[in-house]
C-alpha positions as CSV (number, residue, x, y, z in Angstrom):
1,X,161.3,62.6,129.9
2,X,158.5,60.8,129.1
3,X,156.3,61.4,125.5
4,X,153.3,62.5,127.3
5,X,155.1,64.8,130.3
6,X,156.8,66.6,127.0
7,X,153.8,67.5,125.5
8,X,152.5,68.7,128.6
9,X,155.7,70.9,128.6
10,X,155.4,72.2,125.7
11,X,151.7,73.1,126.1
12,X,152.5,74.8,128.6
13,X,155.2,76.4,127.3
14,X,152.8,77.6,124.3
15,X,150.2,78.8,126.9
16,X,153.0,81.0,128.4
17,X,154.1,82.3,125.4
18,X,150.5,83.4,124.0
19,X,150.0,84.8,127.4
20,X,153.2,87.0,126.9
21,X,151.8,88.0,123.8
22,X,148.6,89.1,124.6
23,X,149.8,90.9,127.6
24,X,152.5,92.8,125.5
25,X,149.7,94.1,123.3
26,X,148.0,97.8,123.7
27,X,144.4,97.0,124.5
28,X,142.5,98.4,121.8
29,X,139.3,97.7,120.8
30,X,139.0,95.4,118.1
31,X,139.0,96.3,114.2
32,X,135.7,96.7,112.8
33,X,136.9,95.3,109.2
34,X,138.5,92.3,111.0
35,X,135.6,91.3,113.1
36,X,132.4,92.8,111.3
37,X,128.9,92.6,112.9
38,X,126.2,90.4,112.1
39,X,124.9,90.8,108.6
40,X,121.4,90.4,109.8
41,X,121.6,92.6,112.9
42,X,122.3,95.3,109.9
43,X,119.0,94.0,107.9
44,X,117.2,94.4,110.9
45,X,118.4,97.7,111.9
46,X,117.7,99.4,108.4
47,X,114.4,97.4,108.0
48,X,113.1,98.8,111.5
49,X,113.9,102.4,110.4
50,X,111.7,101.7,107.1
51,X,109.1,100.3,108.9
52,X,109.3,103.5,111.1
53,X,109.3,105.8,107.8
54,X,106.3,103.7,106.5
55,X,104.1,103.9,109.5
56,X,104.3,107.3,110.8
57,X,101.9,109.4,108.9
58,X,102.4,112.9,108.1
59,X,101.1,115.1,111.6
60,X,101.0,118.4,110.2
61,X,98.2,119.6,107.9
62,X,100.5,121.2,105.4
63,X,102.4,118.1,105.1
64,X,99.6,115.9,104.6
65,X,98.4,118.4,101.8
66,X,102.3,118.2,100.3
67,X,102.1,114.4,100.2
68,X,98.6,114.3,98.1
69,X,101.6,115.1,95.4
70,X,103.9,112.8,95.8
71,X,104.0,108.9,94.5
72,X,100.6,107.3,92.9
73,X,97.6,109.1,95.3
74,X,93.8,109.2,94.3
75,X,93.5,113.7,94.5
76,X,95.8,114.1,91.6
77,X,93.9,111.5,89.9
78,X,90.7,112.1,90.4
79,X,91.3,116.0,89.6
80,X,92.6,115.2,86.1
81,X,89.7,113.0,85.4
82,X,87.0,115.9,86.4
83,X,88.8,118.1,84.5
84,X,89.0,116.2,81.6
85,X,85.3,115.0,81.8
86,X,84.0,118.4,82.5
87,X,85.6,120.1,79.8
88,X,84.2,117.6,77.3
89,X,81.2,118.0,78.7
90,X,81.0,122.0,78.7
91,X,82.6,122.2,75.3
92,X,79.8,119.5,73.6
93,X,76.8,121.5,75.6
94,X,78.2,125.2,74.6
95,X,79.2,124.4,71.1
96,X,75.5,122.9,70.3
97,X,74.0,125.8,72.5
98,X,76.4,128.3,69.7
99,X,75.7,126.2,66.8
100,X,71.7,126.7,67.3
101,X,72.8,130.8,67.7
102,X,75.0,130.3,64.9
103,X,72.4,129.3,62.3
104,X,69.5,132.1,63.1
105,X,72.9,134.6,63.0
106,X,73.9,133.2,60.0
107,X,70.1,133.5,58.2
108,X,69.4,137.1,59.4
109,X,72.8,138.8,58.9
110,X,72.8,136.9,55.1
111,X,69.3,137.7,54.1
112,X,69.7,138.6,50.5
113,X,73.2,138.2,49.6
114,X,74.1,136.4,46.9
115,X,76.6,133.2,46.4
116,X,79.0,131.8,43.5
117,X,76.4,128.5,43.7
118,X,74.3,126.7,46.7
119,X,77.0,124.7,47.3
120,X,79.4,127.9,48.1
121,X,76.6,129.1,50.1
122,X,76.5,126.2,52.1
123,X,80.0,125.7,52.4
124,X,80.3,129.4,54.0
125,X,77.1,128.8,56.3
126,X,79.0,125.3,57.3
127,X,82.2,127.3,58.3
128,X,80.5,129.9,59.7
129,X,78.6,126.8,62.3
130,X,82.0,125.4,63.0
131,X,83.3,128.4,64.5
132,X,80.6,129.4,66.6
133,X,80.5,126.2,67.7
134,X,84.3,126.2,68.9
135,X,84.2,129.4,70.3
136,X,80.9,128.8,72.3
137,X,82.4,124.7,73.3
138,X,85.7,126.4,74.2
139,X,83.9,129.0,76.4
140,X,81.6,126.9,78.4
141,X,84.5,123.5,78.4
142,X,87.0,126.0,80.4
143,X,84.1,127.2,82.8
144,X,82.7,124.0,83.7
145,X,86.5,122.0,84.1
146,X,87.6,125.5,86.2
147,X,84.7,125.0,88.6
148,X,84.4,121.1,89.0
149,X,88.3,120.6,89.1
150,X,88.4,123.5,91.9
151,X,85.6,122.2,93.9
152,X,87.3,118.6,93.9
153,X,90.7,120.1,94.5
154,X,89.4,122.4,97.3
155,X,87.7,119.1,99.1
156,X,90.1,117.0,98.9
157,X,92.8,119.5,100.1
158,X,90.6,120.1,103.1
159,X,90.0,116.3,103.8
160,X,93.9,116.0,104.1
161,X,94.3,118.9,106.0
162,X,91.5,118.7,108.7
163,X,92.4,114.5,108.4
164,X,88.6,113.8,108.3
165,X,86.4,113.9,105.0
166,X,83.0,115.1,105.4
167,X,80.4,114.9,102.9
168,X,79.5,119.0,103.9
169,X,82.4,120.3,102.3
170,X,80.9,119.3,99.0
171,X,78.1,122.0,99.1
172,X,80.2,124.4,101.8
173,X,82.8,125.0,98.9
174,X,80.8,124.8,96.0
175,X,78.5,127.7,97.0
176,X,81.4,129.8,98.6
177,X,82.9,129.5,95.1
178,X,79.7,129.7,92.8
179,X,78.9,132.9,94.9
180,X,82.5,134.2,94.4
181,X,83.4,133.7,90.6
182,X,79.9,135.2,89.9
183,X,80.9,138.2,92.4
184,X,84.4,139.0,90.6
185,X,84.1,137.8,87.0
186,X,80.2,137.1,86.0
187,X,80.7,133.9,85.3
188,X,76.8,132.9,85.5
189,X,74.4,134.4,83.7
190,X,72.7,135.7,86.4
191,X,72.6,139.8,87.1
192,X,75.7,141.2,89.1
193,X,74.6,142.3,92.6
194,X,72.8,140.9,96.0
195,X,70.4,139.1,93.9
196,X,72.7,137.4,91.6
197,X,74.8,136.3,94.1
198,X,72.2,134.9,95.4
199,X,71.5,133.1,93.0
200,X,74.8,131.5,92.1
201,X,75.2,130.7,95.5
202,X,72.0,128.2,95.6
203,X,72.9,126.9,91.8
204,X,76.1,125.7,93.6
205,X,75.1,124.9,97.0
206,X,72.4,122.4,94.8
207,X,75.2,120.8,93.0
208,X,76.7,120.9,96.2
209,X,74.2,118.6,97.5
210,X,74.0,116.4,94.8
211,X,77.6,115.1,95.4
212,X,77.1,114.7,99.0
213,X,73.9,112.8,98.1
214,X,76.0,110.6,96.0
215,X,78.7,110.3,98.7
216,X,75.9,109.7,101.7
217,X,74.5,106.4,99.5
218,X,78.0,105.0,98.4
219,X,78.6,104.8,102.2
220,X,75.0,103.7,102.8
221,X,76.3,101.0,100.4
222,X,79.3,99.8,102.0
223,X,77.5,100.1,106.2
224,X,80.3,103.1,107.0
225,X,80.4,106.7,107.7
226,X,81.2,109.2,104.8
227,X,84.9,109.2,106.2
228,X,85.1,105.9,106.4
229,X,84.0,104.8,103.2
230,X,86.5,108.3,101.9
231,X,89.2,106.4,103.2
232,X,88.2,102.9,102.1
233,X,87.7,104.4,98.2
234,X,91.0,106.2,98.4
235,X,92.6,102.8,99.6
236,X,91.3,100.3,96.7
237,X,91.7,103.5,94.5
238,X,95.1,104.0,95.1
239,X,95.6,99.8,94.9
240,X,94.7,100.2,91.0
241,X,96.8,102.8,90.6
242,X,99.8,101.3,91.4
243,X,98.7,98.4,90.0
244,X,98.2,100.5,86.4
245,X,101.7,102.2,87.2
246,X,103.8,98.7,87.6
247,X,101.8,97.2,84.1
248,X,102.9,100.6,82.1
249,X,106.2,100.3,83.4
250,X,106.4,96.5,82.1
251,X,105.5,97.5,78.8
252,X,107.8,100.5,78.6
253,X,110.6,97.9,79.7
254,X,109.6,95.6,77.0
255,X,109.2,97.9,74.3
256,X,112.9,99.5,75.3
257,X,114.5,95.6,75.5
258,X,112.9,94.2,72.6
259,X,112.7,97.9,70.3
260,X,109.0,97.9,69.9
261,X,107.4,101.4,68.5
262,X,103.9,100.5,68.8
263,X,102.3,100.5,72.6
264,X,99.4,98.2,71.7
265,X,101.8,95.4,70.2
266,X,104.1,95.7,73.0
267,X,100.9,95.3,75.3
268,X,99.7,92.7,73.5
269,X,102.8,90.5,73.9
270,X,103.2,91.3,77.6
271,X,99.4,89.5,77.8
272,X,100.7,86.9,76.2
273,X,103.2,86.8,78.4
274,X,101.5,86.2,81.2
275,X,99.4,83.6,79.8
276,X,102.0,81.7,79.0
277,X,103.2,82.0,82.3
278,X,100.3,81.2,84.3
279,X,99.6,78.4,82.0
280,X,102.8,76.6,83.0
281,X,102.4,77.4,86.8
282,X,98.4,75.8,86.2
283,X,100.1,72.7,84.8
């Protein structure tokens, strides 16, 4: 036999045997762990389903109200800052409005009496100020943050629920609510009845308007509708934000890796940082 007429043989011979083999075998599907898929047909799968997650928006109106609460959004936000702002406000305009009471108080119910020295007298007159001042800046602060943090929270609930912003529900709920915290607790000074009602519904229908007047020229500004330019501001508003959360997050990394107790250093080395960094990249 002939070299190459052997290893034609015994080709053969191998092709017959791997054929018994195979044939001899239950046909079973194969093993997952021996033959896994494609990594990137995985990737893809899982990044389509994100993509999905990311795009679909909330449909309901209750879940679009849920989601104002959830992650770095502009209503949260913006509440706390009215809040904030208002009480200060209030509290600096009703404790000067109480320190003025306080003093012509003070001078008619102590006509008379007599002090240790002028400078006890004063001292008691001084305390007596400070007081009425709190009480009267504590009064008004808590009025004026309740009112302006539930007009802004009523608006932008509604926005999110109806999914369209209108620069009407600025006056709409500010009167309904003026009129109704007059009706059940007196909170304006206005007299209890029709007439006072009345009353505090125009005082915040006014302020009302003066938001929506602020609102109609920001979108003159930008060439959009009031919805339109909503939308835009929450956007770009929401940009910062998470732009503010993923700095404060840097710094509280930096201060935890490097054991840093004061915030400003640890801010002040993160800039530094960055500087560095972006002067290497320049060069």
């Amino acid at each position: 036999m002939t070299p190459e007429r052997s290893d034609t043989a015994a080709s053969s011979w191998w092709e017959w045997l791997s054929w018994r083999g195979r044939k001899s075998l239950p046909n079973k599907p194969p093993d997952p762990e021996i033959l896994p898929l494609p990594a990137h047909s995985v990737v893809a799968s899982t990044s389509k389903e994100a993509e999905v997650l990311e795009v679909i928006p909330p449909t309901n109106g209750w879940e679009r109200v849920k989601a104002l609460y959830s992650g770095n959004k502009m209503e949260p936000d913006v509440i706390e800052r009215v809040v904030r702002m208002s009480f200060l406000g209030g509290f600096l305009m009703g404790g000067a409005t109480g320190y003025a009471q306080a003093r012509q108080t003070f001078e008619i119910n102590n006509v008379g009496r007599k002090y240790l020295s002028p400078s006890d007298a004063v001292k008691r007159k001084f305390d007596y100020a400070i007081v009425r001042f709190a009480k009267g800046g504590f009064g008004v602060g808590f009025k004026c943050a309740f009112i302006s943090g539930s007009i802004i929270l009523l608006t932008t609930n509604l926005s999110a629920y109806r999914d369209r912003f209108s620069s009407w529900y600025f006056p709409a709920i500010s009167g309904v609510l003026a009129c109704a915290l007059h009706s059940v607790g007196g909170v304006f000074a206005f007299p209890l009845g029709v007439v006072g009602s009345a009353k505090a519904f125009g005082l915040g229908v006014s302020s009302g308007l003066t938001l929506s007047a602020a609102v109609h020229l920001y979108a003159l500004a930008v060439d959009k509708t009031a919805d339109e330019a909503y939308r835009m501001f929450k956007r770009e508003y929401e940009k910062e934000l998470k732009a503010a959360a993923a700095w404060d997050a840097r710094v509280g990394e930096l201060m935890e890796r490097e054991k840093i107790m004061w915030r400003q250093t640890a801010v002040k080395k993160l800039k530094q940082i960055d500087a560095e960094k972006l002067a290497v990249h320049d060069d």
